[in-house]
Backbone as numpy.savetxt, mean C-alpha at the origin, in Angstrom:
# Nx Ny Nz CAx CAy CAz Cx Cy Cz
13.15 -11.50 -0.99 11.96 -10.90 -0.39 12.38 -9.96 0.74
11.60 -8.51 0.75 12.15 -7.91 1.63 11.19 -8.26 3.27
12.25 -8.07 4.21 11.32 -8.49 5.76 10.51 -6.92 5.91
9.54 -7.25 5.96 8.26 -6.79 6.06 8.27 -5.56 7.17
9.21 -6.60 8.69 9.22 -5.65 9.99 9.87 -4.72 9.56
10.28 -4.22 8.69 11.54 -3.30 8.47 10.81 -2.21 7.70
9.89 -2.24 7.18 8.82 -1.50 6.34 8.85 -0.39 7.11
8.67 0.81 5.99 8.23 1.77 7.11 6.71 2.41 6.25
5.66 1.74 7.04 4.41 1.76 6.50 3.84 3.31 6.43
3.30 3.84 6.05 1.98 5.22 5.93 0.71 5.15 5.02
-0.23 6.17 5.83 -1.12 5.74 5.34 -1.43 6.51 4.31
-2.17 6.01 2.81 -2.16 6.16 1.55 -3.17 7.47 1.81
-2.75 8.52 1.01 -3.75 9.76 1.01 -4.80 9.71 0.42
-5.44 8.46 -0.43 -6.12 8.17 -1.10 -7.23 7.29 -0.14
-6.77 7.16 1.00 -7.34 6.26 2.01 -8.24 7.41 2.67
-8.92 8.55 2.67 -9.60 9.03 3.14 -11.16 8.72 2.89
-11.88 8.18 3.23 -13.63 8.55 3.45 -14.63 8.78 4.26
-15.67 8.42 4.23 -16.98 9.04 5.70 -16.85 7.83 6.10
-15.91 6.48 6.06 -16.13 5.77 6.87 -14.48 5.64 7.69
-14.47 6.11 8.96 -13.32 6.56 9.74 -12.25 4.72 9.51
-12.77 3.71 9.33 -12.07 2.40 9.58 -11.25 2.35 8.03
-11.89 2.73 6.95 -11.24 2.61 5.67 -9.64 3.18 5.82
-9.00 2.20 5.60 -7.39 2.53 5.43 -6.27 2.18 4.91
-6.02 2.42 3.97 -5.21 1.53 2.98 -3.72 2.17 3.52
-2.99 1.06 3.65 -1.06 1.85 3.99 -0.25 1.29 2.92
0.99 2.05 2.30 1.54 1.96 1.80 3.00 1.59 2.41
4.04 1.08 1.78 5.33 1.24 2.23 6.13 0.63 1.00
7.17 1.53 0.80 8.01 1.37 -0.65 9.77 0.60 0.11
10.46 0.41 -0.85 11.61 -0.19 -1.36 12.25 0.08 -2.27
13.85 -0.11 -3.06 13.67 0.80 -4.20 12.94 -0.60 -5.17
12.77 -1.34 -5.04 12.29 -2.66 -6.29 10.86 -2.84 -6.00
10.26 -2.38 -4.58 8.64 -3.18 -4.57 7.94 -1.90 -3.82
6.79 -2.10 -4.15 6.09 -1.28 -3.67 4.79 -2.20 -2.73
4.46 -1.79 -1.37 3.76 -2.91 -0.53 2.66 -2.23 -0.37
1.88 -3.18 -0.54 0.07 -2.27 0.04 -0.75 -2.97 1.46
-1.24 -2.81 1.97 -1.98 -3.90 3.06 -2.86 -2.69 4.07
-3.86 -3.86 4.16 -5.52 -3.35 5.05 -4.92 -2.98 6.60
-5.03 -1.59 7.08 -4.58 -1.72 8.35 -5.43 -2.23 9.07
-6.58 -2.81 8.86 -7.54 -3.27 9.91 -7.02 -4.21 10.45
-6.05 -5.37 9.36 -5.92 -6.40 9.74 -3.86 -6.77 9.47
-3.25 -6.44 10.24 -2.28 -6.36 9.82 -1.60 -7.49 9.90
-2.07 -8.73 10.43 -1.75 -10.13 9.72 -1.71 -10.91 8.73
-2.70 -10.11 7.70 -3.23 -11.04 6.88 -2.14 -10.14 5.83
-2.08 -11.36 4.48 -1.22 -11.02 3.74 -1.10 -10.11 3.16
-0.18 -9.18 2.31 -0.01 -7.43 1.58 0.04 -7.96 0.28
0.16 -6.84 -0.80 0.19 -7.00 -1.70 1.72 -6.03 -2.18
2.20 -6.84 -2.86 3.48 -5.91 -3.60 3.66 -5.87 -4.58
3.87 -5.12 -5.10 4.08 -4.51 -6.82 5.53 -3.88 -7.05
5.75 -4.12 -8.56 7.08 -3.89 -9.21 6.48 -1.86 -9.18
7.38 -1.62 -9.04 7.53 0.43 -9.29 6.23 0.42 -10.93
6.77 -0.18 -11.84 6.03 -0.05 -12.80 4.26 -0.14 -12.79
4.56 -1.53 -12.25 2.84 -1.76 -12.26 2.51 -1.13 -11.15
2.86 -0.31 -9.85 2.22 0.44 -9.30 1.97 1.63 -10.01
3.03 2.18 -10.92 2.71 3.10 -11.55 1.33 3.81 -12.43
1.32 2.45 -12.82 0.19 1.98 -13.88 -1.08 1.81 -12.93
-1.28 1.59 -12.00 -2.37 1.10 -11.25 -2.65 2.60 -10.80
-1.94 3.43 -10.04 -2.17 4.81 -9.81 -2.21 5.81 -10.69
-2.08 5.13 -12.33 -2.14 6.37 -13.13 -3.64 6.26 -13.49
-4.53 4.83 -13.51 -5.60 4.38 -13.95 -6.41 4.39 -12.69
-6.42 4.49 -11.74 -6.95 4.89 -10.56 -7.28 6.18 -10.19
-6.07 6.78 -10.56 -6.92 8.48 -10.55 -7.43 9.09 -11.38
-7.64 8.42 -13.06 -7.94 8.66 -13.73 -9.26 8.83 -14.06
């Protein structure tokens, strides 16, 4: 598992709307890809293999 503090987080360009708090951040690895709510940056992230992020952003912008 990679340590988390070491992340170097940004925020997802896809994270833009009319509500200024919406913010989704990203931060990659070469094996995982990490997602998590900046509102709350305690609570747990989500990480994905390169692939299934792939797949999730090809069907997301679709």
């Amino acid at each position: 598992m990679t340590d988390t503090a070491e992340l170097h987080w940004f925020k997802s360009s896809h994270s833009d709307s009319s509500d200024g708090n919406d913010c989704v951040e990203v931060a990659h690895t070469p094996a995982t890809i990490h997602v998590r709510d900046s509102k709350d940056l305690h609570q747990p992230h989500l990480a994905f293999a390169p692939a299934a992020w792939g797949g999730f952003v090809a069907y997301a912008g679709g």
